[in-house]
DSSP file (Angstrom, degrees, kcal/mol; ACC not computed):
  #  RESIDUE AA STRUCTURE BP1 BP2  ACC     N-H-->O    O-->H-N    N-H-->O    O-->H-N    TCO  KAPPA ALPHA  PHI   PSI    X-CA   Y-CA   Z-CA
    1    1 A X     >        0   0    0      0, 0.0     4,-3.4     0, 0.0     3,-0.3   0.000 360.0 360.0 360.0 -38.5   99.3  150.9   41.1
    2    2 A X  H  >  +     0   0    0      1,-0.3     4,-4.5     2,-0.2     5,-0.2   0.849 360.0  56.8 -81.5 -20.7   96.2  150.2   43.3
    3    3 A X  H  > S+     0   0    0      2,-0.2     4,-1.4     3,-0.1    -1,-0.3   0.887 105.7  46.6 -62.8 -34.9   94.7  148.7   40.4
    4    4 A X  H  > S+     0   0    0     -3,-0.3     4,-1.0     2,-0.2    -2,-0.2   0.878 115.9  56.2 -83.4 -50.9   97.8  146.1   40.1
    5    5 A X  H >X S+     0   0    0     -4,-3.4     4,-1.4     2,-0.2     3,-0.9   0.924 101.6  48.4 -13.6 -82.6   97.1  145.7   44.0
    6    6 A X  H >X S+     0   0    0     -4,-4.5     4,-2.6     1,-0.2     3,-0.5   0.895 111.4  50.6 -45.9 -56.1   94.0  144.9   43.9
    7    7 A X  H 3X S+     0   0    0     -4,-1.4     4,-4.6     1,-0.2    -1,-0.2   0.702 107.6  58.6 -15.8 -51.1   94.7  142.1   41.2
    8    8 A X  H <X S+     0   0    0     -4,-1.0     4,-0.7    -3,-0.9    -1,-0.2   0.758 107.3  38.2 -82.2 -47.2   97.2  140.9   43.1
    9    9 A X  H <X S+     0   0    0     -4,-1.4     4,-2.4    -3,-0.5    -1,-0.3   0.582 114.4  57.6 -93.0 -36.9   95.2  140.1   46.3
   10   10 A X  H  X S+     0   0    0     -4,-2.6     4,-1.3     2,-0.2    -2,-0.2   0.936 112.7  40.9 -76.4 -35.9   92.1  138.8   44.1
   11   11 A X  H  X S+     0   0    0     -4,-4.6     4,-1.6     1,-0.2    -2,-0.2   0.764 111.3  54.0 -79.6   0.4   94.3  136.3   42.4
   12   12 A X  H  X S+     0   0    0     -4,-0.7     4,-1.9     2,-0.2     5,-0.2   0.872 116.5  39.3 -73.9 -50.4   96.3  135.3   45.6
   13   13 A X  H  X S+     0   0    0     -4,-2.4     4,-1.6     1,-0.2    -2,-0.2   0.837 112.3  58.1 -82.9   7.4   92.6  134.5   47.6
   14   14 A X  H  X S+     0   0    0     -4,-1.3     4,-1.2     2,-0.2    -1,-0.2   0.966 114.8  34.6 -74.5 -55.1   91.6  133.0   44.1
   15   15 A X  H >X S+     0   0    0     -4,-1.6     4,-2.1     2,-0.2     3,-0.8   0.972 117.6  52.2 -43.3 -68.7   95.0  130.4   44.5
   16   16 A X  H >X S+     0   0    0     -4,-1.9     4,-2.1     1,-0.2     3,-1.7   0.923 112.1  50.8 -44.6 -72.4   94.4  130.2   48.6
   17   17 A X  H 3X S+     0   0    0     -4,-1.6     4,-2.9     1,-0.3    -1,-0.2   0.679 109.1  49.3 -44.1 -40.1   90.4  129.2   47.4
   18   18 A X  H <X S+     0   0    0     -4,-1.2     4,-1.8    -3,-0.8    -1,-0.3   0.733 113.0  47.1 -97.1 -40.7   91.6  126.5   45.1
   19   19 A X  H <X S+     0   0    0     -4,-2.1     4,-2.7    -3,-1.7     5,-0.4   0.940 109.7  51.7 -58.6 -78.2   93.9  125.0   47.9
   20   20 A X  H  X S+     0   0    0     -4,-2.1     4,-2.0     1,-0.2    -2,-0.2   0.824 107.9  49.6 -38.7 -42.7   91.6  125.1   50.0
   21   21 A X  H  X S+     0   0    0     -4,-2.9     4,-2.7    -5,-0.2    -1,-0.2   0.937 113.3  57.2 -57.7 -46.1   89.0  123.1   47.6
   22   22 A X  H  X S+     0   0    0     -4,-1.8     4,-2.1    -3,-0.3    -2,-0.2   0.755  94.5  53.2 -51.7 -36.6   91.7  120.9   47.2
   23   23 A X  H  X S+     0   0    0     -4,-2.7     4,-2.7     2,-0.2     5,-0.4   0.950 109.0  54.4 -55.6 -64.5   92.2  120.0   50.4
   24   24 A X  H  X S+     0   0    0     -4,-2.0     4,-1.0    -5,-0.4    -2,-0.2   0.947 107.3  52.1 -36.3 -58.6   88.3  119.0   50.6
   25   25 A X  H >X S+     0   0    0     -4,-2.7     4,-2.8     2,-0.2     3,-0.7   0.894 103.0  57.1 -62.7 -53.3   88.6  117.0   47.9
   26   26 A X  H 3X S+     0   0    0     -4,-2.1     4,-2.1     1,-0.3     5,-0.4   0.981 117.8  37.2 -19.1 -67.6   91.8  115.0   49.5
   27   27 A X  H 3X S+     0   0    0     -4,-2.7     4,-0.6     2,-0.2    -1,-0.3   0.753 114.1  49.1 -77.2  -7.5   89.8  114.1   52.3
   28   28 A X  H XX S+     0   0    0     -4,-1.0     4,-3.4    -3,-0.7     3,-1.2   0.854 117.9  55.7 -77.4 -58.7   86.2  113.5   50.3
   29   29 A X  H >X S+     0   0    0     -4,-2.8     4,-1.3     1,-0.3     3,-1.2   0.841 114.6  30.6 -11.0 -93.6   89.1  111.3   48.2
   30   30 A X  H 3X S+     0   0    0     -4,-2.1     4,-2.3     1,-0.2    -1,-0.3   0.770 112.9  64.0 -61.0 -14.9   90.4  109.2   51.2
   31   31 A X  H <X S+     0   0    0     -3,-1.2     4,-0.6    -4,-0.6    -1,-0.2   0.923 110.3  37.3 -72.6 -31.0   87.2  109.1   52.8
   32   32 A X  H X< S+     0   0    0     -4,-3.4     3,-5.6    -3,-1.2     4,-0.4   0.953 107.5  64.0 -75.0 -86.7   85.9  107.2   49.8
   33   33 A X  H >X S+     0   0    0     -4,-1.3     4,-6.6     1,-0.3     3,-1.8   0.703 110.9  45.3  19.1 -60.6   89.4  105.1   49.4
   34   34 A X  H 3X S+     0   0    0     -4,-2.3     4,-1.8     1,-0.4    -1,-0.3   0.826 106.7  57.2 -78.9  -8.9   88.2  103.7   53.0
   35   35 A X  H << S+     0   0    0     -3,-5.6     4,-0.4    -4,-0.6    -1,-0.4   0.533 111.5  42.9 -88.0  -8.3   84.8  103.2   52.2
   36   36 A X  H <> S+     0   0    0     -3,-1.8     4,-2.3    -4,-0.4    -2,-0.2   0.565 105.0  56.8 -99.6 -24.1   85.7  101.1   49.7
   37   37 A X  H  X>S+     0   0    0     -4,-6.6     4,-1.4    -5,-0.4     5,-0.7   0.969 108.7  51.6 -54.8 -47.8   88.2   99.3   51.2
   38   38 A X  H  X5S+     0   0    0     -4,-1.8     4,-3.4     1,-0.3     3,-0.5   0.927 108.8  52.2 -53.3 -35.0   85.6   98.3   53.9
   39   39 A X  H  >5S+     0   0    0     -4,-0.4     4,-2.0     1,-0.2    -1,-0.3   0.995 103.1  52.1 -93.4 -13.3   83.3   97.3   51.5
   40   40 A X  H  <5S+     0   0    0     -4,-2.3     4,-0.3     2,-0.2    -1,-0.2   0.582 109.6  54.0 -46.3  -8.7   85.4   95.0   49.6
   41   41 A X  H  X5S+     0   0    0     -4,-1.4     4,-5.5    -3,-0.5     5,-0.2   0.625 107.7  48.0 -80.9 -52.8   86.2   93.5   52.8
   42   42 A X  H  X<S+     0   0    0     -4,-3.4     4,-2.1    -5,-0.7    -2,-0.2   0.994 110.4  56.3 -62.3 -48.8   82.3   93.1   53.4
   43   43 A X  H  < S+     0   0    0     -4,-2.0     4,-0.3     2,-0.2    -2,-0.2   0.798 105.9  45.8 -41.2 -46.6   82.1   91.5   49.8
   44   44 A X  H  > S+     0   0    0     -4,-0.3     4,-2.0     2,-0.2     3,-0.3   0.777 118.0  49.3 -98.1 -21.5   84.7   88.7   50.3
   45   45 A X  H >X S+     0   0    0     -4,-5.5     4,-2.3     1,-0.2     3,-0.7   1.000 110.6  45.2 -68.3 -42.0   82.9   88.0   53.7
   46   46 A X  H 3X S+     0   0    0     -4,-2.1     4,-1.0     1,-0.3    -2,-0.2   0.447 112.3  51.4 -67.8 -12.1   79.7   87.9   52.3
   47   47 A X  H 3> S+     0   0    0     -4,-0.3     4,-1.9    -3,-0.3     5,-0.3   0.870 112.9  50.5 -98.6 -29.0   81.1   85.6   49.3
   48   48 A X  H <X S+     0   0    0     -4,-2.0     4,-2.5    -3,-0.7    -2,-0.2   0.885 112.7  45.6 -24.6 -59.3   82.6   83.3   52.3
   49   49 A X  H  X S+     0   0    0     -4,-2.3     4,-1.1    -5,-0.2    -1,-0.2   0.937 110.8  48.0 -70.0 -51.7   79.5   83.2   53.9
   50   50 A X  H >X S+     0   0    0     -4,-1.0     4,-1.5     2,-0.2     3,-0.9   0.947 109.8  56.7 -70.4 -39.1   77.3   82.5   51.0
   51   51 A X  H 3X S+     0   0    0     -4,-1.9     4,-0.6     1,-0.3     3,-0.4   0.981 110.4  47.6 -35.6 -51.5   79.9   79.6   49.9
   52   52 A X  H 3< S+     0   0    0     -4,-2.5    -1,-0.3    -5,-0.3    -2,-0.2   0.772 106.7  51.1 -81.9  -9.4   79.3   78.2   53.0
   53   53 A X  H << S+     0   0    0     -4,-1.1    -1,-0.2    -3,-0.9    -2,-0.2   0.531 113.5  48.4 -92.6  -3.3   75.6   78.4   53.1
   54   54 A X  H  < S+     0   0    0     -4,-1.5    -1,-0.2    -3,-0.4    -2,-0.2   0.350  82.9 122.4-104.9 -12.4   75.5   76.7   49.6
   55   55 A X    >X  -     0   0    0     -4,-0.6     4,-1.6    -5,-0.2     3,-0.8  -0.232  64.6-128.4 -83.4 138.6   77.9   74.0   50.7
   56   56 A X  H 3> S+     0   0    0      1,-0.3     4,-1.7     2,-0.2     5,-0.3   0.916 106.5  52.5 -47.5 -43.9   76.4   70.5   50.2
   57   57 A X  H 3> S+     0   0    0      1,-0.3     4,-2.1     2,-0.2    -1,-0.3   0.910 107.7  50.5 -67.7 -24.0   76.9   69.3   53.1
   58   58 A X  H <> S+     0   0    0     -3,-0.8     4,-2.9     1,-0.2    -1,-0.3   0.895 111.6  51.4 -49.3 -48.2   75.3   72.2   54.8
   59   59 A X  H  X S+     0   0    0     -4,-1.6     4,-1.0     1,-0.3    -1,-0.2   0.571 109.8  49.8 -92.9  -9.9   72.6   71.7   52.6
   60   60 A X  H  X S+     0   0    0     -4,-1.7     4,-2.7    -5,-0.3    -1,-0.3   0.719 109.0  48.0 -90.1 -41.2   72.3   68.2   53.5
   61   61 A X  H  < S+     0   0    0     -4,-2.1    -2,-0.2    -5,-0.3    -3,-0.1   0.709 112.0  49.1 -75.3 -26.2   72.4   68.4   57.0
   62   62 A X  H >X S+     0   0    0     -4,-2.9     3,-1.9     2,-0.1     4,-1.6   0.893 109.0  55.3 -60.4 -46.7   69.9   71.0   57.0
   63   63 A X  H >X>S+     0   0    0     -4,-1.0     5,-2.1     1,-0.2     4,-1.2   0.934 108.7  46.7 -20.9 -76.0   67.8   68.8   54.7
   64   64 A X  H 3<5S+     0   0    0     -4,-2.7    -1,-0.2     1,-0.2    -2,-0.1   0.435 109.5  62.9 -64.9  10.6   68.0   65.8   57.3
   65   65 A X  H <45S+     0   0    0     -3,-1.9    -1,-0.2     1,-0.1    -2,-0.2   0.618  96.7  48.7-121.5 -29.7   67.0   68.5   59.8
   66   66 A X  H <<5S-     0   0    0     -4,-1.6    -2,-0.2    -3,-1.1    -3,-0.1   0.781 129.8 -96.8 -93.7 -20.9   63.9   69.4   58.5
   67   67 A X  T  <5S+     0   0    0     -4,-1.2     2,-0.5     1,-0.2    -3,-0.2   0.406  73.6 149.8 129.4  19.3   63.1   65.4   58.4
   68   68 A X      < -     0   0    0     -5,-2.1     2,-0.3    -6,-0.2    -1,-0.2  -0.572  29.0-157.3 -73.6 147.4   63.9   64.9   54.9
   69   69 A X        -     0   0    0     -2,-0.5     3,-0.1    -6,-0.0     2,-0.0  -0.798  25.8 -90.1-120.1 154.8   65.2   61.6   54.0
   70   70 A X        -     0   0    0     -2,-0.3    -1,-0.0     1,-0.1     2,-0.0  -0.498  63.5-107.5 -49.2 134.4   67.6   59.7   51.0
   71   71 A X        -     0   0    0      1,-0.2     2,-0.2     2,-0.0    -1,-0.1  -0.230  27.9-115.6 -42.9 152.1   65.0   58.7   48.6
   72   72 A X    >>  -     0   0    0     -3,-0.1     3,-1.1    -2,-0.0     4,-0.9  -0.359  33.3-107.6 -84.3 152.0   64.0   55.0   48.4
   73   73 A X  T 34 S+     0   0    0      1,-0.2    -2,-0.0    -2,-0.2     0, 0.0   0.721 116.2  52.5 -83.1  -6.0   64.8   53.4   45.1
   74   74 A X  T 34 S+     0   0    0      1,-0.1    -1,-0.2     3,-0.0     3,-0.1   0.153  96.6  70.0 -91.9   7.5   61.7   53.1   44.0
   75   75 A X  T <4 S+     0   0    0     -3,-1.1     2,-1.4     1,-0.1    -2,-0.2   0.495  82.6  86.4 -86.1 -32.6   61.1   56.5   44.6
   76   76 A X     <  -     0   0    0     -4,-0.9     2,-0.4     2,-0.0    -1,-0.1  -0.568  53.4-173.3 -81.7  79.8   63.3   57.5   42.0
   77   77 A X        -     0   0    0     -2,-1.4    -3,-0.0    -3,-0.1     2,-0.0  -0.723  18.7-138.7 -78.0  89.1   62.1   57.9   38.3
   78   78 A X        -     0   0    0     -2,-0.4     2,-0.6     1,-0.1     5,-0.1  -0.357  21.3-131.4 -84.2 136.2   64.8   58.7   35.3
   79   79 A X    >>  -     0   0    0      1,-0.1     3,-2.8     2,-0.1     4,-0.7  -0.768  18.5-126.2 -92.6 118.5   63.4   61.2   32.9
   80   80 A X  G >4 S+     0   0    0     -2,-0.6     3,-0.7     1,-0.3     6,-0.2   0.754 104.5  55.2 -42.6 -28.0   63.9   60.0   29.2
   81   81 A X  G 34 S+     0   0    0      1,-0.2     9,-0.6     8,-0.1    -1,-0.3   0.066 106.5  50.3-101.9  41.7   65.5   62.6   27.9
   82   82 A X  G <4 S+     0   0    0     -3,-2.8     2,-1.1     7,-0.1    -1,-0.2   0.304  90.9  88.0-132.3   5.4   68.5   62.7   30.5
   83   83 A X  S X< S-     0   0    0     -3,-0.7     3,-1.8    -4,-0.7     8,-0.2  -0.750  82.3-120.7-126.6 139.1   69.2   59.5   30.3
   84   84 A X  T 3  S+     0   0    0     -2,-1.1     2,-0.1     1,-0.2     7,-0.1   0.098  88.1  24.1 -39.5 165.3   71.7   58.4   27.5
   85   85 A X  T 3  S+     0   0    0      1,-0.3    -1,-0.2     5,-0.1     2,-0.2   0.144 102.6  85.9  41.3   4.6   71.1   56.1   24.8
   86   86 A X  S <  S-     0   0    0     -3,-1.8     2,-0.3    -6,-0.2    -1,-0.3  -0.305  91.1 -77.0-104.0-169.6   66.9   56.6   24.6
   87   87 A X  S    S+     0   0    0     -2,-0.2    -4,-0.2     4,-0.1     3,-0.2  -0.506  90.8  43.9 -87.9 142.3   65.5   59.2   22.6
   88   88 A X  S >> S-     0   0    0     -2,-0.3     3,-1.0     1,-0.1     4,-0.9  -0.460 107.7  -7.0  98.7-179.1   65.1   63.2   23.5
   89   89 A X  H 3> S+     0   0    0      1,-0.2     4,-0.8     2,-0.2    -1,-0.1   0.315 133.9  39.2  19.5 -84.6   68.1   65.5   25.1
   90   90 A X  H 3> S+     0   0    0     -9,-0.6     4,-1.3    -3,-0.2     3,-0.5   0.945 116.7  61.9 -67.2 -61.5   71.2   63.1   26.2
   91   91 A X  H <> S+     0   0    0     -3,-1.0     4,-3.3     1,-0.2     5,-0.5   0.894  93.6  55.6 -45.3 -58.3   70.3   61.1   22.6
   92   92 A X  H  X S+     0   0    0     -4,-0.9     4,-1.5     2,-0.2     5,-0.3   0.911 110.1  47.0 -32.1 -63.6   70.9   63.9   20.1
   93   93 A X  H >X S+     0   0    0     -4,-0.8     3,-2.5    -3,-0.5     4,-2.3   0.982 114.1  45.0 -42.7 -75.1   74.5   64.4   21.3
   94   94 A X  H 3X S+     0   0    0     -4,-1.3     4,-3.1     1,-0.2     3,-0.3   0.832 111.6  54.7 -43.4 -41.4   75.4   61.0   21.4
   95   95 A X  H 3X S+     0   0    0     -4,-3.3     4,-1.0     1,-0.3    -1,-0.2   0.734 104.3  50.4 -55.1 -28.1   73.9   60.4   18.1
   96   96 A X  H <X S+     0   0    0     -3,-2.5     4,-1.6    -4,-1.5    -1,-0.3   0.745 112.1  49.9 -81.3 -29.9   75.8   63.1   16.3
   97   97 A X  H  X S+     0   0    0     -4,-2.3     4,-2.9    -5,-0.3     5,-0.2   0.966 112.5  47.6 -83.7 -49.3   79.1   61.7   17.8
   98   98 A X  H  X S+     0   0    0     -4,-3.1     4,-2.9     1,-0.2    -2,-0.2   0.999 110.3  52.3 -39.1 -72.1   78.1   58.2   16.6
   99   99 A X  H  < S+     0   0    0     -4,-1.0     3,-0.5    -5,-0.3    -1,-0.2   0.961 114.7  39.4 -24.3 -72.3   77.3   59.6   13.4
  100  100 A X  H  < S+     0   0    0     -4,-1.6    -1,-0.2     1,-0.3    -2,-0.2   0.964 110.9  59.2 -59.3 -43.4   80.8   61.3   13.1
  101  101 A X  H  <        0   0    0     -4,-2.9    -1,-0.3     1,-0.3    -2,-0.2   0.903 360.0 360.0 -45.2 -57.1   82.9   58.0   14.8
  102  102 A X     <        0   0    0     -4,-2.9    -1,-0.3    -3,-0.5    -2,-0.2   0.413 360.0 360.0-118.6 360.0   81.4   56.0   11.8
């Protein structure tokens, strides 16, 4: 009988122990929940914020702010192979579509 006792009373605080870990865990649980809410919160500012720090015009007005200016037009140089109908890059494509058209 004290033997059945005893049992009795180690698997009751064994149950009590296991609630009680359970309980911890709730609260490690939500603690995390809110820590992740917050930072997903921080994420969609931080993607705001970079959006806006990228924005051309931003980046244009900063530009003119450091005393850059619109290029002159004789400043400006076209690379052969970006521009369409020469030879290199931009030409291959077109050439392959000609090619197919015909």
């Amino acid at each position: 009988m004290v033997f059945c006792s005893i049992m009795l009373v180690i698997m009751a605080l064994g149950v009590v122990a296991l609630r009680i870990e359970q309980v911890h865990l709730a609260y490690r649980l939500d603690a995390l929940r809110a820590e992740r809410t917050r930072t997903d919160v921080l994420i969609r500012q931080l993607e705001v914020e970079l959006a806006t720090l990228r924005s051309p015009g931003r980046l244009e007005q900063r530009a003119r702010r450091i005393g850059m200016t619109t290029p002159a037009l004789d400043q400006v140089k076209l690379a052969r192979e970006f521009v369409p109908g020469q030879t290199g890059m931009a030409a291959a494509p077109q050439a392959r579509l000609e090619a197919q058209v015909r």
